[in-house]
PyMOL Python script that loads the backbone (N, CA, C, O; Angstrom):
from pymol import cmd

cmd.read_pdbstr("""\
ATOM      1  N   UNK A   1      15.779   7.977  50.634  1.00  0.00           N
ATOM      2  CA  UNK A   1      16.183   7.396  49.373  1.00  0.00           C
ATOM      3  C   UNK A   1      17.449   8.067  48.887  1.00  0.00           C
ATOM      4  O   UNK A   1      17.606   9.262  48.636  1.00  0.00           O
ATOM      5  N   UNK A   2      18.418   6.971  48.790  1.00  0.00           N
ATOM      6  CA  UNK A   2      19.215   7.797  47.561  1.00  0.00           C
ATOM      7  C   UNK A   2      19.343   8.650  46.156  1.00  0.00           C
ATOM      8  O   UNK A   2      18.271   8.727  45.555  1.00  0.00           O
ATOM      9  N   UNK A   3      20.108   9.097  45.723  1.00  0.00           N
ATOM     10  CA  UNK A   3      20.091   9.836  44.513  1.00  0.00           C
ATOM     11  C   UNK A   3      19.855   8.495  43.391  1.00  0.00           C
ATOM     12  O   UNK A   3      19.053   8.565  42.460  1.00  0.00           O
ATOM     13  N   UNK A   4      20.566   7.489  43.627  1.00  0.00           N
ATOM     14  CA  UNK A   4      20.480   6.973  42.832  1.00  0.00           C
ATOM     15  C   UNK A   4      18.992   6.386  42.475  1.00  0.00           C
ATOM     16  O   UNK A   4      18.524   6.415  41.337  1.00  0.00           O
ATOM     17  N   UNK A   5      18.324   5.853  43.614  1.00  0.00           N
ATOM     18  CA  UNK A   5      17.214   4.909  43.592  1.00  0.00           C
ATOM     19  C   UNK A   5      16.378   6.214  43.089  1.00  0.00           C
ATOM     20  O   UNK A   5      15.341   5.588  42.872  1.00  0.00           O
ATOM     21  N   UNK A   6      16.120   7.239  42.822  1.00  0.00           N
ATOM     22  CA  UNK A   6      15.154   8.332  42.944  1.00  0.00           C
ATOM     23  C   UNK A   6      15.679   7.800  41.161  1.00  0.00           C
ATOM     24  O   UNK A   6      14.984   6.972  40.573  1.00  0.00           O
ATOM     25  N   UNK A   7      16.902   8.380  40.508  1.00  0.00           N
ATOM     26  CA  UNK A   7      16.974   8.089  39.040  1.00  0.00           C
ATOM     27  C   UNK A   7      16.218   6.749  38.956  1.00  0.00           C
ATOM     28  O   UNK A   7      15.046   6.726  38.580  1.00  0.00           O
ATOM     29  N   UNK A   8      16.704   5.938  39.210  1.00  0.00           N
ATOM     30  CA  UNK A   8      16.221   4.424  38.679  1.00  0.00           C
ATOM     31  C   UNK A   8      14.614   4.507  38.978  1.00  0.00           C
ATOM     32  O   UNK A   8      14.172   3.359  38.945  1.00  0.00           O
ATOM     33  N   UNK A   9      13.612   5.432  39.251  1.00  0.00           N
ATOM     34  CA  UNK A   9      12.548   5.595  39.724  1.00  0.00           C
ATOM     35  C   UNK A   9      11.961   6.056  38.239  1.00  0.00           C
ATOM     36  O   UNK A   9      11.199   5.385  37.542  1.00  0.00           O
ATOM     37  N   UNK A  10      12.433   7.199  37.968  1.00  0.00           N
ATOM     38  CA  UNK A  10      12.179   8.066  36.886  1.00  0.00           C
ATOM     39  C   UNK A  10      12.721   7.722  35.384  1.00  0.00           C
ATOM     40  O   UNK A  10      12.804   8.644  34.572  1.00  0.00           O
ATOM     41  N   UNK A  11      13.042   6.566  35.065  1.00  0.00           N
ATOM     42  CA  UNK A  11      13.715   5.386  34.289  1.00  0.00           C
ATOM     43  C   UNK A  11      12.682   4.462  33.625  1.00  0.00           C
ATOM     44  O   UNK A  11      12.297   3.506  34.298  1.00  0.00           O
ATOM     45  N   UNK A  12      12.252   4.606  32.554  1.00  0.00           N
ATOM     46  CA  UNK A  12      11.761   3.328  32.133  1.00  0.00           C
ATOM     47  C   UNK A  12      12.649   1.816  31.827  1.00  0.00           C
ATOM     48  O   UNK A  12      13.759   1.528  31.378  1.00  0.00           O
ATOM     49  N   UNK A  13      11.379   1.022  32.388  1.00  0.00           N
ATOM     50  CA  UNK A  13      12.233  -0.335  31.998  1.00  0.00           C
ATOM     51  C   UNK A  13      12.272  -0.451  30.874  1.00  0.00           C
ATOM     52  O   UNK A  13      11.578   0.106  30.023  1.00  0.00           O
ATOM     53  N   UNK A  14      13.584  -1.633  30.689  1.00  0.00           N
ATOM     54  CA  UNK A  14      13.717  -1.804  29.336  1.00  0.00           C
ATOM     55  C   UNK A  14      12.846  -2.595  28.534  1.00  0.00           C
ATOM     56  O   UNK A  14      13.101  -2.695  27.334  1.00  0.00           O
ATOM     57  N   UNK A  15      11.703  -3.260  29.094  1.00  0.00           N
ATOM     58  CA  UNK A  15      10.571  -3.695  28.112  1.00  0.00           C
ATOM     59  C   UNK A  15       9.590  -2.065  27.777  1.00  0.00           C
ATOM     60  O   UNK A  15       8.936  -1.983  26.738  1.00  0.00           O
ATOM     61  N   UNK A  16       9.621  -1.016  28.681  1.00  0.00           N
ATOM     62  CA  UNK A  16       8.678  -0.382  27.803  1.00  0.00           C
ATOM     63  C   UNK A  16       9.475   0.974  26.803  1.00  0.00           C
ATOM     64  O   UNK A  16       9.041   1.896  26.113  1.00  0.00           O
ATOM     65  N   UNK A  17      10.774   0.499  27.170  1.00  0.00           N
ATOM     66  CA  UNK A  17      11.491   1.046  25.885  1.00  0.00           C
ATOM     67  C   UNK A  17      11.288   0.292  24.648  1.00  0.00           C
ATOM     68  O   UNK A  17      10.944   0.798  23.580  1.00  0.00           O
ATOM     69  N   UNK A  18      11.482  -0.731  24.819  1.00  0.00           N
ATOM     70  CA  UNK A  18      11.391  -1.740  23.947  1.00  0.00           C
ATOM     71  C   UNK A  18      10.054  -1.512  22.750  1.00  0.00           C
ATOM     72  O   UNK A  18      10.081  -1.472  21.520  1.00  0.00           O
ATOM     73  N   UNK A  19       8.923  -1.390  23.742  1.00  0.00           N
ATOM     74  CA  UNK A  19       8.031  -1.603  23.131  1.00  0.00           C
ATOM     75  C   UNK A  19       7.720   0.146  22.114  1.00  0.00           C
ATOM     76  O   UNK A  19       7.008   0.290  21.120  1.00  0.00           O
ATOM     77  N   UNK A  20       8.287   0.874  22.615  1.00  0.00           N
ATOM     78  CA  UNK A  20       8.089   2.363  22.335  1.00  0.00           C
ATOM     79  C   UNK A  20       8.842   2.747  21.078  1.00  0.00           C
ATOM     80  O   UNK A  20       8.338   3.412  20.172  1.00  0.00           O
ATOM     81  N   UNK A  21       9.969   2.326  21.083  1.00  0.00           N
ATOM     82  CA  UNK A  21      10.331   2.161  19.884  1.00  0.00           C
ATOM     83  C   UNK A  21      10.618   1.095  18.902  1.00  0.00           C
ATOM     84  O   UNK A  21      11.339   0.119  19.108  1.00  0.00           O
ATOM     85  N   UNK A  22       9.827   1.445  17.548  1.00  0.00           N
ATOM     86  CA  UNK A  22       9.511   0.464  16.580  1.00  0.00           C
ATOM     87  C   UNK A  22      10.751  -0.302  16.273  1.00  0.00           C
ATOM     88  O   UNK A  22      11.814   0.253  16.552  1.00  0.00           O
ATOM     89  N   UNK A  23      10.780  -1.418  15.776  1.00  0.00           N
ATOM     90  CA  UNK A  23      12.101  -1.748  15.193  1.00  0.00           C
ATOM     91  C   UNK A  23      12.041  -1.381  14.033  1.00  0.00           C
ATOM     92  O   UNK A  23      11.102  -0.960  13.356  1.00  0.00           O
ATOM     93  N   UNK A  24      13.422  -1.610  13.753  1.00  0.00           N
ATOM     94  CA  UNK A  24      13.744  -0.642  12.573  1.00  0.00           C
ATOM     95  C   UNK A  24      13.389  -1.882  10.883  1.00  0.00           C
ATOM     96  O   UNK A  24      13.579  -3.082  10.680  1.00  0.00           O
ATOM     97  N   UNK A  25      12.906  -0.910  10.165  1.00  0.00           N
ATOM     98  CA  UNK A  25      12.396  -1.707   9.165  1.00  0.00           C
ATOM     99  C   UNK A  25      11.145  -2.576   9.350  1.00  0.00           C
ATOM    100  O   UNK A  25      10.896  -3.687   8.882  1.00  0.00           O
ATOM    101  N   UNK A  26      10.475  -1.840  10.097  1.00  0.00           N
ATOM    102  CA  UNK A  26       9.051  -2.890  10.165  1.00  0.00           C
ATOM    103  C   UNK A  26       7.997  -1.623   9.779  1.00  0.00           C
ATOM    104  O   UNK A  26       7.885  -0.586  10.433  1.00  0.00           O
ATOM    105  N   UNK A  27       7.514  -1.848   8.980  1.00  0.00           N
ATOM    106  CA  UNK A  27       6.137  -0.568   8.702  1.00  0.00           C
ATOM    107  C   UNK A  27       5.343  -0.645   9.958  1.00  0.00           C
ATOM    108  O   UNK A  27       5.218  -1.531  10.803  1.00  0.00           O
ATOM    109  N   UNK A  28       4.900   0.415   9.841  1.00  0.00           N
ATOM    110  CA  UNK A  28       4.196   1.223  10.508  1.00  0.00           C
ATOM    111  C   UNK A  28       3.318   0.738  10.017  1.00  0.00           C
ATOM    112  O   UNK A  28       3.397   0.289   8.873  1.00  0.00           O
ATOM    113  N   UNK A  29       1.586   0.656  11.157  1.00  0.00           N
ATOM    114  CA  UNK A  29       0.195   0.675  10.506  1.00  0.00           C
ATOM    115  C   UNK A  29      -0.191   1.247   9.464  1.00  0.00           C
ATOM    116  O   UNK A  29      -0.646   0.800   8.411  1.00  0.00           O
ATOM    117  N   UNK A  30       0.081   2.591   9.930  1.00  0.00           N
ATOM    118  CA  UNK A  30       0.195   3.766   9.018  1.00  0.00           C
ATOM    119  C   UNK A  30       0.372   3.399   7.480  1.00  0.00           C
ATOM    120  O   UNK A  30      -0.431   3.367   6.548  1.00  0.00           O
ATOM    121  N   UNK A  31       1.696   3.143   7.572  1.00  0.00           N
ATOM    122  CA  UNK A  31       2.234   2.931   6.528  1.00  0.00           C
ATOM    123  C   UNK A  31       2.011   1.158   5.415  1.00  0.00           C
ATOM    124  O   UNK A  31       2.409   0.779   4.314  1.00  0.00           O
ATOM    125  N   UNK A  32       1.278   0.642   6.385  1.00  0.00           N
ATOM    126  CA  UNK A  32       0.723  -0.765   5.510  1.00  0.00           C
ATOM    127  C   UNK A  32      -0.508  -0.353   4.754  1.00  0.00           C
ATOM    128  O   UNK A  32      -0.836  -0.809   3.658  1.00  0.00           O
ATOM    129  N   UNK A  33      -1.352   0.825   5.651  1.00  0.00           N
ATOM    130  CA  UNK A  33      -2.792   0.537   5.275  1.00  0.00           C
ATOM    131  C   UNK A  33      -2.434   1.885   3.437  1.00  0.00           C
ATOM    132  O   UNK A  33      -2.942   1.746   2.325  1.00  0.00           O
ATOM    133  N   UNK A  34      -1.419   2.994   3.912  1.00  0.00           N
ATOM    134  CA  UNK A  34      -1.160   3.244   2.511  1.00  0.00           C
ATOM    135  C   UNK A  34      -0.410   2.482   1.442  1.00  0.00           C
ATOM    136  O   UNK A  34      -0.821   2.821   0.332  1.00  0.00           O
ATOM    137  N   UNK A  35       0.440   1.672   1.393  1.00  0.00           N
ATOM    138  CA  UNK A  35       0.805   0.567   0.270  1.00  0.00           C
ATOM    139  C   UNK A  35      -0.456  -0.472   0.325  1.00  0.00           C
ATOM    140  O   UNK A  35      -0.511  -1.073  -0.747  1.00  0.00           O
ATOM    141  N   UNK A  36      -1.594  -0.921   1.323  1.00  0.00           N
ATOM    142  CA  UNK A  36      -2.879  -1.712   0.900  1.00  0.00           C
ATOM    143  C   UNK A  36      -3.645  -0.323  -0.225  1.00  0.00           C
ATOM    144  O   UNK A  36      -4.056  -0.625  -1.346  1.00  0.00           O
ATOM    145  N   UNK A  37      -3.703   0.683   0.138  1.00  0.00           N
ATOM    146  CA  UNK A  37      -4.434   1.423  -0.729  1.00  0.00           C
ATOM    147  C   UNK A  37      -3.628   1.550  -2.099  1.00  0.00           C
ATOM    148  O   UNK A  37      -4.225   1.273  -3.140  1.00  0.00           O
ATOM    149  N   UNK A  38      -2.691   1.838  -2.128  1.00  0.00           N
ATOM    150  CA  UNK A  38      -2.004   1.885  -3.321  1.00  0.00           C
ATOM    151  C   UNK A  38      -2.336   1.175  -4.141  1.00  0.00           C
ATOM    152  O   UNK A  38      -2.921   1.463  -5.184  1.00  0.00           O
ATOM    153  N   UNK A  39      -1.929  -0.057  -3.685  1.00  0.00           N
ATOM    154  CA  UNK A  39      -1.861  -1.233  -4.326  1.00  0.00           C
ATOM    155  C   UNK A  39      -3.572  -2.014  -5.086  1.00  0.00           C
ATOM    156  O   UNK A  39      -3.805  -2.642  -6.119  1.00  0.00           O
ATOM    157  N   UNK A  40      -4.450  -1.535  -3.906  1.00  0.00           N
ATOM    158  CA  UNK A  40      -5.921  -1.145  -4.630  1.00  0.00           C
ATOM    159  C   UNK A  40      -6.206  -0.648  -5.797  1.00  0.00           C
ATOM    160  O   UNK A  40      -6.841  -1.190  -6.702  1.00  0.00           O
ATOM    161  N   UNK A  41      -5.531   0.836  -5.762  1.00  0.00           N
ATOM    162  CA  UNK A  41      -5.929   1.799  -6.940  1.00  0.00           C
ATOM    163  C   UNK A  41      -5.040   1.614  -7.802  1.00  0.00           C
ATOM    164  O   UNK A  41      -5.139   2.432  -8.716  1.00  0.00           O
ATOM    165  N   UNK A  42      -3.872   0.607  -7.967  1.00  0.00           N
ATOM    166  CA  UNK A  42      -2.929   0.537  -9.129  1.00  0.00           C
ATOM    167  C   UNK A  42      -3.863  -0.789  -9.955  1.00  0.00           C
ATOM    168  O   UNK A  42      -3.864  -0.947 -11.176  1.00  0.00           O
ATOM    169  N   UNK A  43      -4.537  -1.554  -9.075  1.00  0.00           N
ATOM    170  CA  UNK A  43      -5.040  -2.575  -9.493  1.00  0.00           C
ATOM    171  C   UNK A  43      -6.473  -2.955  -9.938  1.00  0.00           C
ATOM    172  O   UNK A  43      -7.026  -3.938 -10.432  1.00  0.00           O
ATOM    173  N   UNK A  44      -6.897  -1.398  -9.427  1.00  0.00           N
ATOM    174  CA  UNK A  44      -8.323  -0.957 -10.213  1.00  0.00           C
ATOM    175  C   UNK A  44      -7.830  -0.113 -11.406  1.00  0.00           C
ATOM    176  O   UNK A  44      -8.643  -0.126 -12.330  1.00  0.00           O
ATOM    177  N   UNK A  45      -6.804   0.562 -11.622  1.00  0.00           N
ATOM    178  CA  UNK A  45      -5.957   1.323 -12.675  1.00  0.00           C
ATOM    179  C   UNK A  45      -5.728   0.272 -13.861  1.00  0.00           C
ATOM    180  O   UNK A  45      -6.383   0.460 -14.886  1.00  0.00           O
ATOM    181  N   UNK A  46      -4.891  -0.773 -13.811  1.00  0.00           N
ATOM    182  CA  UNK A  46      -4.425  -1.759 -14.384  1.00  0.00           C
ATOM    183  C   UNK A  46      -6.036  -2.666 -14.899  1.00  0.00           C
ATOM    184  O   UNK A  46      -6.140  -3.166 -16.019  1.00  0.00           O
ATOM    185  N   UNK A  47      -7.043  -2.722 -13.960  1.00  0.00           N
ATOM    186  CA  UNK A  47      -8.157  -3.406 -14.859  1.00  0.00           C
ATOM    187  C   UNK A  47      -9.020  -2.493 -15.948  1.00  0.00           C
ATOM    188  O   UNK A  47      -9.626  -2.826 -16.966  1.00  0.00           O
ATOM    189  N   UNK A  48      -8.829  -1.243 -15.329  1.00  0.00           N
ATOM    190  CA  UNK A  48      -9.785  -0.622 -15.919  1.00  0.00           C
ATOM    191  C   UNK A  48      -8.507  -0.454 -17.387  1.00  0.00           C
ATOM    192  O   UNK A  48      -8.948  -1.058 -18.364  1.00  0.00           O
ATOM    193  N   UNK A  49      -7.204   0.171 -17.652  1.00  0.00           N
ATOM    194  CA  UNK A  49      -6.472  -0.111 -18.757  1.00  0.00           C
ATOM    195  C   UNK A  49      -6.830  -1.503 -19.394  1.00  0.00           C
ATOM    196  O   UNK A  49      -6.879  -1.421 -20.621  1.00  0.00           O
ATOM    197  N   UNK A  50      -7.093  -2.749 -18.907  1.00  0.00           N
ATOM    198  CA  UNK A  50      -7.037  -3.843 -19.739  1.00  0.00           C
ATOM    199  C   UNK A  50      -8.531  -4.002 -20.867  1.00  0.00           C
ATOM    200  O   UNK A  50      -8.743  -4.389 -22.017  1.00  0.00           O
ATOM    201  N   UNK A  51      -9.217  -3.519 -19.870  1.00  0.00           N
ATOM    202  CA  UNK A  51     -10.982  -3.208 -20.180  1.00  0.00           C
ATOM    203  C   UNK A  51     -10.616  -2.872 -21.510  1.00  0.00           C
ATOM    204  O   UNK A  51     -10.602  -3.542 -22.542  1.00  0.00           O
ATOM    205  N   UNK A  52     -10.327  -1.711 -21.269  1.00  0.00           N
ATOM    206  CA  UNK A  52     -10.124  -1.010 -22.984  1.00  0.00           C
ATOM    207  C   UNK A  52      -9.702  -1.450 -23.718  1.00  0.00           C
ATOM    208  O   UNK A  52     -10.414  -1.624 -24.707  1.00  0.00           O
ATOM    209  N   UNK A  53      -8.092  -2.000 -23.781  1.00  0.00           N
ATOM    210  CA  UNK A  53      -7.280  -2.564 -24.740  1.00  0.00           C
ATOM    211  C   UNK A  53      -8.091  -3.766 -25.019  1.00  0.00           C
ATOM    212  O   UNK A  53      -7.816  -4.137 -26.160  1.00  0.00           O
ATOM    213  N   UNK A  54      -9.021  -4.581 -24.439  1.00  0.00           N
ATOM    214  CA  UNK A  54      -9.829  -5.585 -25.031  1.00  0.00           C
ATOM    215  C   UNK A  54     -10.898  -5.098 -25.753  1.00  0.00           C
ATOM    216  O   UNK A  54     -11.212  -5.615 -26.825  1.00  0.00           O
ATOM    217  N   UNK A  55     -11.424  -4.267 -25.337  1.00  0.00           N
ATOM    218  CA  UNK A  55     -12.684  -3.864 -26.458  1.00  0.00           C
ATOM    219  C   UNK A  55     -12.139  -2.754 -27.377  1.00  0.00           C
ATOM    220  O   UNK A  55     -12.952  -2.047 -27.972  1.00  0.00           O
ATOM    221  N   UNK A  56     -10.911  -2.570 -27.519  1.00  0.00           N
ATOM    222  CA  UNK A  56     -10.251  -1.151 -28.572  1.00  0.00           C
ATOM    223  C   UNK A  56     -10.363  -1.976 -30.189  1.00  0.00           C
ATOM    224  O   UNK A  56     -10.296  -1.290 -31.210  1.00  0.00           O
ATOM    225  N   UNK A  57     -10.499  -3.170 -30.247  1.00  0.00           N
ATOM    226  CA  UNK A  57     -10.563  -3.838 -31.626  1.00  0.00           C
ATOM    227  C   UNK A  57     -12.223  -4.332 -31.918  1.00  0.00           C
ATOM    228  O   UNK A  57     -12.464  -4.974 -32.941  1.00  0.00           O
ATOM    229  N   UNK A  58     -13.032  -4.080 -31.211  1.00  0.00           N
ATOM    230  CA  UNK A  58     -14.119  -4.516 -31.119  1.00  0.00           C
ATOM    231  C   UNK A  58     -14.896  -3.141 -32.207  1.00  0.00           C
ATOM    232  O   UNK A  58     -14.486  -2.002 -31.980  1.00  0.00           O
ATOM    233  N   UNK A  59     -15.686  -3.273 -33.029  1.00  0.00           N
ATOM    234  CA  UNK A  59     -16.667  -2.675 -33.295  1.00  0.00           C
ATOM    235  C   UNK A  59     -17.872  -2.163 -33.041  1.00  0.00           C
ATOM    236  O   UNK A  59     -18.890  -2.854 -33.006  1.00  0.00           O
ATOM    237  N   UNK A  60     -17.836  -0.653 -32.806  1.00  0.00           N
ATOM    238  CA  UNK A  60     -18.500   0.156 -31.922  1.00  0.00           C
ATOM    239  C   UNK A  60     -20.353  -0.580 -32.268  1.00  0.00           C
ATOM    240  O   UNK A  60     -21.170  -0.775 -31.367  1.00  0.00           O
ATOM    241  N   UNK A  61     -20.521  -0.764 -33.259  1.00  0.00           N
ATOM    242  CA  UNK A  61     -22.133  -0.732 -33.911  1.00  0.00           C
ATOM    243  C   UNK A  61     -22.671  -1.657 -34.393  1.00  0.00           C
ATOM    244  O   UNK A  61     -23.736  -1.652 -35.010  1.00  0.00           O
ATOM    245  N   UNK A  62     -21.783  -2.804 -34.086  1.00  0.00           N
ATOM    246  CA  UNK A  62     -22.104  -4.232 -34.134  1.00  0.00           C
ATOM    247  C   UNK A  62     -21.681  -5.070 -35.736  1.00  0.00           C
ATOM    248  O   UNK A  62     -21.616  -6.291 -35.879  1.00  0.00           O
ATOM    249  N   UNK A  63     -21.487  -4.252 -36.583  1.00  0.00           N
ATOM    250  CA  UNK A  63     -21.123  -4.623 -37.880  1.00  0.00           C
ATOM    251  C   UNK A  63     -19.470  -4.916 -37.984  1.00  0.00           C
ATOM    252  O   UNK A  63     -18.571  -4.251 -37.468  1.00  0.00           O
ATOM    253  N   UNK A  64     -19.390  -5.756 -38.564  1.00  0.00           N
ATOM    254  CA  UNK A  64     -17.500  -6.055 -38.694  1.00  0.00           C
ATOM    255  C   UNK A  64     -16.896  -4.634 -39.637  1.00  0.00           C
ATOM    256  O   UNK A  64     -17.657  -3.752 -40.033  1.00  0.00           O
ATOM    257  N   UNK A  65     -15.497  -4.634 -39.869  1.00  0.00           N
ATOM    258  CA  UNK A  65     -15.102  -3.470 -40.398  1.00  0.00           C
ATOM    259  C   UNK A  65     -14.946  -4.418 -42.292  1.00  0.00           C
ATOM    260  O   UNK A  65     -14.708  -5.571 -42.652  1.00  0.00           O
ATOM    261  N   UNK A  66     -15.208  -3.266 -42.910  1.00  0.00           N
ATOM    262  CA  UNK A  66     -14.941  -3.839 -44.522  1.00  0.00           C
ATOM    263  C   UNK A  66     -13.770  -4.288 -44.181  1.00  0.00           C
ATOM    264  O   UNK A  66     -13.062  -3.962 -43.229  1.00  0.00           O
ATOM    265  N   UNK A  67     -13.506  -5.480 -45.463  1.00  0.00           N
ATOM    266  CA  UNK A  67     -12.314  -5.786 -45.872  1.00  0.00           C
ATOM    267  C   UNK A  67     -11.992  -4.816 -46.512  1.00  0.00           C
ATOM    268  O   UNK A  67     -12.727  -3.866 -46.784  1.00  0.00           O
ATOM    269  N   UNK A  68     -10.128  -5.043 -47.015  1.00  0.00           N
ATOM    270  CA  UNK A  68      -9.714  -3.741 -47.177  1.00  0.00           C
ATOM    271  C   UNK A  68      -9.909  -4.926 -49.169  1.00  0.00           C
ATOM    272  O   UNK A  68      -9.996  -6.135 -49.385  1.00  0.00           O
ATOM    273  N   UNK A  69      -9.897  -4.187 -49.729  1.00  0.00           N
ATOM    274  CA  UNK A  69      -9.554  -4.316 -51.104  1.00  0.00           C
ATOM    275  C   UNK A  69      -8.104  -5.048 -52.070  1.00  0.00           C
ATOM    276  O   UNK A  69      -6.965  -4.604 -51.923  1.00  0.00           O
ATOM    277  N   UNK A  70      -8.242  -5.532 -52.471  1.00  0.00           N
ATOM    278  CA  UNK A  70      -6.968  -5.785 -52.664  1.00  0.00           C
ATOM    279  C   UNK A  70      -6.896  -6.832 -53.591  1.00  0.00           C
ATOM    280  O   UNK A  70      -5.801  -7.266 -53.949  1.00  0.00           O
TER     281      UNK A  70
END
""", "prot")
cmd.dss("prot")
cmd.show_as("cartoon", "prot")
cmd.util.cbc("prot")
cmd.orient("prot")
């Protein structure tokens, strides 16, 4: 064998280069399944904030609040 054919031996083809490195700008698994989690806990964050602000005018003890006087 030549020198050369011995390199071209020890050479990956260019499909499993291809496949080895990601293209650029495509997430990672990795990196989907943390923006799916994120995006979970911002959106269990955001219900559990709304929860409140709906019952923050509500009366704790079942009675309405006095009118004010006037």
């Amino acid at each position: 064998m030549s020198e050369n054919e011995e390199a071209g031996l020890l050479r990956p083809s260019p499909r499993e280069v291809a496949e080895a490195v990601p293209h650029p700008g495509t997430p990672t698994t990795r990196e989907l399944r943390t923006v799916g989690q994120r995006r979970r806990d911002a959106e269990s964050k955001l219900e559990q904030h709304l929860q409140v602000a709906r019952h923050k005018n509500e009366p704790h003890d079942g009675h309405s609040e006095p009118a004010a006087a006037g």
